[in-house]
Residue, then its C-alpha position, 0 to 999 in steps of 0.5 A: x215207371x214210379x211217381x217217386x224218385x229214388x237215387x241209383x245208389x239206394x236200398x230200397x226193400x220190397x214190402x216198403x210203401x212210398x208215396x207220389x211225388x217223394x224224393x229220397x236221395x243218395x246211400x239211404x235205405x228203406x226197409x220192408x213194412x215202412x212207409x212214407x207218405x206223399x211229397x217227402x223229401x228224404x235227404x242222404x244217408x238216411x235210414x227209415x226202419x221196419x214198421x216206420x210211418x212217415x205222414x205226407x210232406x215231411x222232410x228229413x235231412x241228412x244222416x237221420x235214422x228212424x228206428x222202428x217205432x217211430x211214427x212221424x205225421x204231415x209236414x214233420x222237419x227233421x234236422x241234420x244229424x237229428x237222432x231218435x232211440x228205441x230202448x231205453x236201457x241198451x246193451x249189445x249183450x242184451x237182446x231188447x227187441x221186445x222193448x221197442x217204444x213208440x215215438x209219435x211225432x205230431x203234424x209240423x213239429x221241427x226237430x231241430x239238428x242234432x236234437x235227440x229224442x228219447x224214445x217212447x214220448x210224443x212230440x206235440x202238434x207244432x212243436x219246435x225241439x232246438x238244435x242239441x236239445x235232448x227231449x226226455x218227455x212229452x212236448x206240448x203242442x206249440x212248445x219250444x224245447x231247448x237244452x239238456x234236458x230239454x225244457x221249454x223255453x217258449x212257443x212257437x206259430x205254426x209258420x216256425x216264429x216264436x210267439x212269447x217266452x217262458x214255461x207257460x203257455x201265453x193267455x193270448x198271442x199273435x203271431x207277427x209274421x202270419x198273423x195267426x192268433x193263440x189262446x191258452x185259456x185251458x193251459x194248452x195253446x190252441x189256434x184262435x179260429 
């Protein structure tokens, strides 16, 4: 008997790790050398590649594929729909295996629904990517990203509310649902201990 859940009606491929307390659920597949961690919740028709790294307590919606060379930390989000790449430059008559880029998405980043990310960036530590944003560079921890291209367009708490407005990270900011307070004294936002 496992301590996780897999629907009847997935793939799951010898070789693949899974971590207590995850849940994954109907027509997804999980194939050989990835892994993910403990307390994730994978939803339907999900598809987690070769060599993925999925961190503890992430959630991923439905129809989400993670290619290899996706790396996901603790308590990452997801959204419905939501895609990542791999090759810059595809082409089906062009082999670019070799070319895989890495995307590391830091711990409690969203990805908001149908967001894209363009492979070989990093999303930063409590980032919020919109829905339908198209992220085509490095996100700053704490940074709300909307649009195409995705720009920031203000920064976010770790509890997911927004705490100030504008490309500049604030010089100080609290949040009104948590209470958690921030600096950017540096130019990148920090939690205030």
């Amino acid at each position: 008997m496992s301590d996780f859940f897999v629907h009847p009606s997935c793939y799951v491929d010898e070789g693949s790790e899974i971590g207590a307390g995850t849940k994954i659920w109907h027509f997804t597949h999980v194939m050989t050398g990835s892994r993910i961690g403990l307390g994730c919740t994978i939803g339907q028709n999900v598809v987690v590649s070769p060599g993925v790294v999925i961190g503890d307590n992430a959630r991923i919606q439905n129809n989400v594929s993670i290619y290899t060379g996706v790396i996901l930390e603790d308590d990452v989000f997801c959204g419905p729909s939501m895609v990542f790449t791999n090759v810059v430059n595809p082409r089906s008559h062009v082999s670019r295996k070799h070319e895989f880029r890495q995307t590391m998405v830091r711990r409690g980043a969203t990805l908001g629904a149908n967001s894209t990310i363009v492979c070989g960036h990093t999303i930063g530590r409590y980032a919020f990517i919109g829905a339908g944003a198209v992220v085509t560079k490095d996100v700053a921890d704490y940074a709300l990203i909307v649009g195409n291209p995705g720009r920031i367009a203000g920064w976010m708490c770790q509890c997911g509310v927004k705490v100030a407005v504008g490309a500049q990270p604030p010089v100080e900011a609290s949040c009104g649902a948590c209470g958690k307070r921030y600096t950017s004294t540096t130019g990148v936002m920090t939690e205030i201990d």
